[in-house]
N, C-alpha and C positions, 0 to 999 in steps of 0.2 A: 095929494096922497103921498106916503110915503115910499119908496121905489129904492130897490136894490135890482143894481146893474153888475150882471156877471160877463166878465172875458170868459171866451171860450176852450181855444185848446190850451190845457192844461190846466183848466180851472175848471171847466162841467165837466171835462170829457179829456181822454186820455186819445190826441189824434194823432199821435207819433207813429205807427207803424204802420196807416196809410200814406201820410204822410213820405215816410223813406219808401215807401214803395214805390211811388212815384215818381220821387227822383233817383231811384236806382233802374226805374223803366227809360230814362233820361240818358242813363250812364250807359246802358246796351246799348240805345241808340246811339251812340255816339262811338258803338264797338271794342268799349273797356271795361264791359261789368261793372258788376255791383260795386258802390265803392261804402255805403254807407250802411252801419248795424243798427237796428230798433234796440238792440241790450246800450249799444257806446254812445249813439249819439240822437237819443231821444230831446234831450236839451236844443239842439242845433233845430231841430224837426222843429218844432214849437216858436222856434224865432222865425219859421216861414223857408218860402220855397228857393229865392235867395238864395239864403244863406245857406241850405243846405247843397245847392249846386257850387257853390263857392267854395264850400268844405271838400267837395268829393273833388274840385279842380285841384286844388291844394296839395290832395293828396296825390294826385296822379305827378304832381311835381315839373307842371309846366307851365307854369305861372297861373293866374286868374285874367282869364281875358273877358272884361265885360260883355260885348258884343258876342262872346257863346252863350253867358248866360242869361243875356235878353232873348236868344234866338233860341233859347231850349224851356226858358219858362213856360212860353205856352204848348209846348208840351209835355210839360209836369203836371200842368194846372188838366189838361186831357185826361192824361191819364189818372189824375187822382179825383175828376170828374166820374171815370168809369166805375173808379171802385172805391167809392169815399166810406163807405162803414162796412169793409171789411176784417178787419181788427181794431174800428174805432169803438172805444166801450165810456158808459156816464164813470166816471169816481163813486166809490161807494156812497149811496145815501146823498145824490147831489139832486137827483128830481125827485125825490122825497122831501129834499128841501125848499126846494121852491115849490112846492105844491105846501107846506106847512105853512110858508112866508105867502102866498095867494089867502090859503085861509085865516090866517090874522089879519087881512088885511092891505098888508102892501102890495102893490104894481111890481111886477118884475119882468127882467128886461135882457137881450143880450147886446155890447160894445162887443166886435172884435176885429179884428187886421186884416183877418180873414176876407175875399171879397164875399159879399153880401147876395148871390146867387150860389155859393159853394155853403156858404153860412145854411141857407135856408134850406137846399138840397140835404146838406146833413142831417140838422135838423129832423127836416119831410121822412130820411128815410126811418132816422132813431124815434119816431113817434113822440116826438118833443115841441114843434115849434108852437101847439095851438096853446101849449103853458107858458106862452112869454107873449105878454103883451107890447112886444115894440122888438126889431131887432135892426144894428145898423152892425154894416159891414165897411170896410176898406173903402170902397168904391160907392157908397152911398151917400158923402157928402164929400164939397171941396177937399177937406181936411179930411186929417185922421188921429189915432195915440200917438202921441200923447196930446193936440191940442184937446184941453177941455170942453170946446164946442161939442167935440164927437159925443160927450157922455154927458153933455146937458142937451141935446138936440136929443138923444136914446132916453134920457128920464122926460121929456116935454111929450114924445112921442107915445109915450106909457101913460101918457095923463099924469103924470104926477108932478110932484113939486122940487124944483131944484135945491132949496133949500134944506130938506127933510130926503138926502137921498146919500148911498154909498158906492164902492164900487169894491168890487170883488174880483180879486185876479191872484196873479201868479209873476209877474214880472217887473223890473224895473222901469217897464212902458206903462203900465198899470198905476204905478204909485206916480210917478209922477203926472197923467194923467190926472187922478186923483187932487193929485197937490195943487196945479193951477187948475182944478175948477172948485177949488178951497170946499172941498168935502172928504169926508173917509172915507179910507182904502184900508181892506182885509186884502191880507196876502193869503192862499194857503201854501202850507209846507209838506204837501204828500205828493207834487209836482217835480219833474226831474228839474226845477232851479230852487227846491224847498229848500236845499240848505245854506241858500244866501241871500235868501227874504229878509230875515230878521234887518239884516244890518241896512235895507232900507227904510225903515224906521215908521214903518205904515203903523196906522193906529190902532189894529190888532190883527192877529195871525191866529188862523186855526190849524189844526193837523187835522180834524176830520168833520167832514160836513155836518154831524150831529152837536155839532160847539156852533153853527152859525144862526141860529136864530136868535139865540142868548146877547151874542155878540153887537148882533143888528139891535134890538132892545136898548144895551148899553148908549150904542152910536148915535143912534138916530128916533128912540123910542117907538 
């Protein structure tokens, strides 16, 4: 079967400003406020919980000490447990798309970074997961993006076939992904990293969810 595989934040779903929430619940805790904005640094949110402790250490201008941010991740990961789709919202016309791409026919699926219990909670609460037939997270195989196993283990999982599948994201982790499991990748460009997809040379970009079935047709027929 044919199978499109979507990354998720910033590609179905816009989860940045749970996301900074989270790690600005982090940045209290630690009795220096807020350090991060959902308007400045929704891009940072999107590369995970990390980086965005990383960012807000940076700023406070006392270096990045690993060992705080191993010791506060989990609880970021808590706290954005508590309130996962509180300002998390789909992209316009993105489960509309995958319910069009179900009715022609193909399996579809979510790959994301994300761990794979936080994945599925979102999901559970946005009334989305029972439209994807397969989803892997972070922590649901040895590996992860960009090794190609993740997004051929996610299309196996779908029933479908590795040969007849693409991948749909938003990132540099995404196309390359994509690359070594020698299949196409659609970037989209309405993501806070839209305006420097192009230049990784994925084999088509859309600006809005209503161009991706056309796309998939092209790709993979």
């Amino acid at each position: 079967m044919r199978t499109v595989v979507f990354d998720l934040d910033g590609t179905l779903a816009d989860t940045s400003g749970d996301l900074i929430a989270a790690a600005n619940a982090c940045f209290r805790a630690m009795g220096v406020g807020d350090q991060l904005s959902a308007e400045t640094d929704a891009g940072t949110a999107l590369r995970g919980g990390r980086a965005m402790l990383r960012l807000g250490l940076e700023r406070l201008g006392d270096g990045v000490d690993e060992a705080v941010i191993d010791r506060y991740y989990p609880v970021l990961l808590e706290a954005y447990e508590g309130a996962i789709d509180t300002h998390t919202v789909f992209y316009p016309n993105a489960m509309a798309s995958v319910e069009n791409l179900r009715r022609d026919g193909y399996a579809v699926a979510i790959c994301t970074n994300k761990p794979e219990y936080l994945a599925r909670l979102l999901m559970t609460r946005m009334g989305a997961l029972e439209h994807f037939d397969a989803l892997i997270g972070a922590d649901s195989l040895r590996m992860r993006k960009p090794d190609p196993e993740t997004l051929l283990e996610t299309v196996r999982r779908a029933g479908g076939d590795t040969g007849r599948c693409l991948l749909v994201g938003d990132t540099e982790t995404d196309r390359e992904t994509s690359r070594r499991a020698g299949v196409p990748s659609v970037l989209v460009t309405f993501g806070p990293n839209g305006g420097d997809v192009a230049a990784l040379a994925p084999e088509a970009t859309i600006d809005h969810f209503d161009e991706l079935a056309g796309v998939v047709r092209t790709l993979i027929g």
